[in-house]
C-alpha positions in Angstrom: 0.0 0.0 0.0 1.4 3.6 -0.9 2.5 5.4 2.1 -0.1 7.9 1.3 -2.8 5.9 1.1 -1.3 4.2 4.6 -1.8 7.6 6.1 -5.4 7.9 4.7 -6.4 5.2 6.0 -4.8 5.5 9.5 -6.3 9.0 9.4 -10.5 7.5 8.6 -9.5 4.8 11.6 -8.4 7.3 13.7 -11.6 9.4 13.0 -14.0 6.7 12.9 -13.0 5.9 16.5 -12.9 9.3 17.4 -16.9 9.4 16.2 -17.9 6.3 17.8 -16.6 7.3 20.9 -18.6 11.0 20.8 -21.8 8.6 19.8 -21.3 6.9 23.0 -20.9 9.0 25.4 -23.9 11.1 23.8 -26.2 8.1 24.2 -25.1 7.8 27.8 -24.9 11.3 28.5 -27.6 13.6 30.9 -28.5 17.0 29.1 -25.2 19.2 30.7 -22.8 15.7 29.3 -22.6 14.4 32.9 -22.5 11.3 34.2 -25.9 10.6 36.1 -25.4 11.5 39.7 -28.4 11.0 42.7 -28.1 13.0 46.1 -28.5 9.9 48.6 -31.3 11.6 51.1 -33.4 10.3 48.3 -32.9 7.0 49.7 -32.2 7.7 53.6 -35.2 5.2 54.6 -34.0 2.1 52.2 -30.4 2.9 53.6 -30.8 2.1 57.2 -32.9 -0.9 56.1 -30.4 -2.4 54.1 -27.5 -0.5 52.5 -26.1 -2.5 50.3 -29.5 -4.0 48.4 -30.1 -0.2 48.4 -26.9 1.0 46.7 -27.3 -1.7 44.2 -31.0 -0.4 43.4 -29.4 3.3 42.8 -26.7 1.7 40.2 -29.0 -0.4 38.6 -31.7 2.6 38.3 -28.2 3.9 35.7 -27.0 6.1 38.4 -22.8 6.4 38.7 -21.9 9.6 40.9 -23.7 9.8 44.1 -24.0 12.9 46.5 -23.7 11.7 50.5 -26.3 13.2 53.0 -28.1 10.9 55.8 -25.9 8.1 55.7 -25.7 5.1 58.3 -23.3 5.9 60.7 -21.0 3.6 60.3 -16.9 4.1 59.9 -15.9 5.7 56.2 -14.3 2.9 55.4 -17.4 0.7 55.8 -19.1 3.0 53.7 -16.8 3.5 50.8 -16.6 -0.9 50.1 -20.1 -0.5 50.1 -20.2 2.5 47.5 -17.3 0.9 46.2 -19.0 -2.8 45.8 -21.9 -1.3 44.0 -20.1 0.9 41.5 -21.3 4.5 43.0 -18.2 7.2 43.4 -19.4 9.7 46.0 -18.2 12.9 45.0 -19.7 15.2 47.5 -21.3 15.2 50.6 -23.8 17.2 52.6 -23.5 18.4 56.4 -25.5 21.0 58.4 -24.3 24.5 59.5 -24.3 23.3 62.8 -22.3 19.9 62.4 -19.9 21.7 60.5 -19.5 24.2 63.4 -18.6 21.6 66.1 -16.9 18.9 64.3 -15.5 20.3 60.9 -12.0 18.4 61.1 -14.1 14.7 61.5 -16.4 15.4 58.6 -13.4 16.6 56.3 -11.7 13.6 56.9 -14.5 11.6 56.4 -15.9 13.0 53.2 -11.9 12.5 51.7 -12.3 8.8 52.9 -15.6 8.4 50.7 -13.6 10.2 47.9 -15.3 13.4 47.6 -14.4 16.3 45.9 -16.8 18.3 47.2 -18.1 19.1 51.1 -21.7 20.8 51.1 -23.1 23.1 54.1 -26.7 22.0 53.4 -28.3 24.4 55.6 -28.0 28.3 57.6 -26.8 28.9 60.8 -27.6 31.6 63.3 -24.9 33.8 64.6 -24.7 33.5 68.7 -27.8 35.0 70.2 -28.6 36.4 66.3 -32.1 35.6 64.2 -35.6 36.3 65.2 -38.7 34.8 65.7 -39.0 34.5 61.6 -36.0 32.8 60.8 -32.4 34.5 60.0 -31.5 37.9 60.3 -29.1 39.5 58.0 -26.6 39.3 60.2 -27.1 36.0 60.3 -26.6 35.5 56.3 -23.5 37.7 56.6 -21.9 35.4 59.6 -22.8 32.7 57.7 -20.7 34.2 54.1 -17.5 34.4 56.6 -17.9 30.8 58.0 -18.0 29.6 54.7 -15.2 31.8 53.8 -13.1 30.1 56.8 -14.5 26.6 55.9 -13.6 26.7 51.6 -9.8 28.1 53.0 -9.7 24.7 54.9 -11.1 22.4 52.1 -9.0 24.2 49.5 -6.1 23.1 51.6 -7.0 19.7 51.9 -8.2 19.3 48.0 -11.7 19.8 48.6 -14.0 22.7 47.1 -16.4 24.1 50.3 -19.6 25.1 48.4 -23.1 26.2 49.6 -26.2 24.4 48.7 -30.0 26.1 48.8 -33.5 26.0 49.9 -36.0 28.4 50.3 -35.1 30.5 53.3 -32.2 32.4 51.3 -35.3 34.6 49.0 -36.6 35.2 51.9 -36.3 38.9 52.7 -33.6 40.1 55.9 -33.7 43.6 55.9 -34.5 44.8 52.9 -31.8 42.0 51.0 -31.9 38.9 49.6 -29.8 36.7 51.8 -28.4 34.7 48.4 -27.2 38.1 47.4 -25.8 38.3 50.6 -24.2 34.9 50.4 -23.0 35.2 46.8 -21.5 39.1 47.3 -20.0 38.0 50.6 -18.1 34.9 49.6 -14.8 34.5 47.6 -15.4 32.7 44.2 -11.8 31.0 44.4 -13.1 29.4 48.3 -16.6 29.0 47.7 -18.6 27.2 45.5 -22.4 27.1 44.9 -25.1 24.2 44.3 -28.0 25.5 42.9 -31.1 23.3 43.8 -33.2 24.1 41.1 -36.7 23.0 42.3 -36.4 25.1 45.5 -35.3 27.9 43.9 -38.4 27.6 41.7 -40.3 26.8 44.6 -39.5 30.0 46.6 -41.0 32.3 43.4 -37.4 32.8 41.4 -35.9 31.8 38.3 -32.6 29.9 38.4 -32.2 31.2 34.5 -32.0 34.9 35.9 -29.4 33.8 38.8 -27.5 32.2 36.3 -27.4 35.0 34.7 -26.5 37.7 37.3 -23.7 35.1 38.7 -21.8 33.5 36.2 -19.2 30.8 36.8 -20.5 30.8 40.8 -22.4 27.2 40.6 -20.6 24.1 40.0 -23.7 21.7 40.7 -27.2 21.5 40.4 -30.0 19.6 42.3 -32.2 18.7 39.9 -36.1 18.1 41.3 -39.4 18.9 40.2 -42.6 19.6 41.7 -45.9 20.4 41.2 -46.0 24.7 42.2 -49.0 26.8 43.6 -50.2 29.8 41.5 -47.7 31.9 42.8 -44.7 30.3 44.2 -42.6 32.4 47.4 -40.5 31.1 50.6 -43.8 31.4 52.6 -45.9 29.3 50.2 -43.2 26.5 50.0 -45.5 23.6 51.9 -47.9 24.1 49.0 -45.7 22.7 46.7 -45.8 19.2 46.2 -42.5 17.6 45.3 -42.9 14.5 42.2 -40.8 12.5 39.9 -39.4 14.5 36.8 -41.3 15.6 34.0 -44.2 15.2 36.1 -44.7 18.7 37.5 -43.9 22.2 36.6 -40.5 22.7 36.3 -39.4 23.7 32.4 -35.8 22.6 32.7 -35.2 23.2 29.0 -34.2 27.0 29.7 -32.4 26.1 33.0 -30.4 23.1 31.3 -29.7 25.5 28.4 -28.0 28.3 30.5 -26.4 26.1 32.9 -24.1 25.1 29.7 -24.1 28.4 28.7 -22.3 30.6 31.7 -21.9 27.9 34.5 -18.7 25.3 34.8 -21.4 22.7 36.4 -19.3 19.5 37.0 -22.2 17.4 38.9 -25.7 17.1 38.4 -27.7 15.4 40.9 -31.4 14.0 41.4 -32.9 14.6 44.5 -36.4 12.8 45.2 -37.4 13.8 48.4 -40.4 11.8 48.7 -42.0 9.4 46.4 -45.5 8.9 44.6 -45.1 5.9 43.3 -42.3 2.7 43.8 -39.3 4.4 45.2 -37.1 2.5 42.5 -39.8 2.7 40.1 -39.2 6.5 41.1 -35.3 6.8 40.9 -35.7 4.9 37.4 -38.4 7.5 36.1 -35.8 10.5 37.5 -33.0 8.8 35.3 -34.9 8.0 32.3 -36.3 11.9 32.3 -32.5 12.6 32.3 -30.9 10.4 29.5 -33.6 10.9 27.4 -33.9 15.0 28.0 -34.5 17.1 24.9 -33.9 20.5 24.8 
């Protein structure tokens, strides 16, 4: 064979691979390219009933990457051979303000052992004596922007990224600000990280599109819910919105999928089914199958 034609040839191979490996991972990919990922709280009842069987359920729903939150307590090591055993990598975890206030070093150390990237603060804390009878005070919101200033120079050190994940409280109003203003303005972007739980956000009356938009390259993750809303959605009508499987309630994700690619670095994508109308691994399959086969 000519040496040119040698080279032709080695060149179509070379591309024909190259194309067959892009058609693959498209087939298997979620809408942002990402492996499928589940936040475990989903599961937090099957787990303490039997966490193995349960794990298993959760890979064979299709799901890879798993975010930790109400596990067993049990010693990391016991927890990773399970993940381990069932083909999950845990890649971030979930703690409360207040756990992370008394016993930061342990959870570090723990979440490293499980293999996470990522450690989550999942919820507010209140400054000493500071709130009010209606929840957090602004003060509160800023105390809470330095902790997690302290808390991401810590991770950073140990190869972890500290990042903040929301609800609904942060739209509600502390004098006269939005406390997810206050959190975003008050943190540094190279210690802090954000995880943008979509269906709350929806739930407490705002668009994640528009936060996307005001704060670029601030959220590295998405929860990724849906529910069913009330006429017009706001932090104090959250228990009227009923949480479901997606692409069963109202949550458009076309336009939130679509800027997330645009002006976000999002590196995990996770499913979060807080309670379930139907099977709860008919549910986790439904979540997964809404995912791979997502159209924009």
């Amino acid at each position: 064979m000519p040496e040119i034609t040698r080279r032709r040839f080695a060149q179509m191979a070379s591309l024909t691979v190259a194309a067959l490996a892009v058609g693959t991972r498209k087939a298997n990919a979620t809408p942002l390219g990402l492996p499928l990922g589940i936040q475990l709280y989903s599961v937090r009842e099957q787990m303490k009933q039997d966490l193995e069987s349960t794990l298993a359920a959760v890979r064979e729903a299709g799901y890879v990457e798993v975010e930790a939150a109400a596990l067993p307590k049990i010693p990391a090591s016991q927890m990773r051979a399970a993940l381990d055993k069932a083909g999950l990598r845990c890649v971030s975890a979930h703690h409360p303000f207040n756990d992370l206030h008394t016993r930061f070093d342990e959870l570090l150390a723990y979440d490293k052992e499980l293999g996470c990237s990522f450690m989550i603060c999942s919820s507010p804390g209140h400054r000493e004596n500071g709130g009010n009878a209606h929840g957090f005070s602004l003060d509160d919101w800023k105390y809470n922007a330095g902790q997690f200033n302290t808390w991401g120079q810590k991770t950073k050190a140990a190869g972890v990224r500290f990042g903040y994940h929301n609800h609904t409280p942060e739209f509600a109003m502390a004098d006269g600000q939005v406390p997810y203003d206050v959190l975003l303005h008050g943190t540094d972007a190279s210690l802090v990280t954000f995880e943008m739980d979509c269906g709350w956000v929806k739930v407490a009356g705002q668009d994640p599109v528009a936060l996307m938009q005001k704060y670029p390259h601030r959220m590295s993750m998405l929860h990724v819910k849906d529910f069913t809303l009330p006429a017009n959605p706001s932090p104090e009508t959250r228990e009227q919105a009923k949480g479901t499987e997606l692409g069963r309630g109202t949550v458009d994700y076309r336009p939130i999928f679509a800027q997330a690619a645009k002006n976000q670095k999002i590196v995990h994508a996770f499913v979060e089914q807080e309670a379930f109308d139907v099977p709860w691994k008919e549910s986790l399959k439904i979540d997964a199958d809404y995912l791979r086969g997502f159209k924009a």
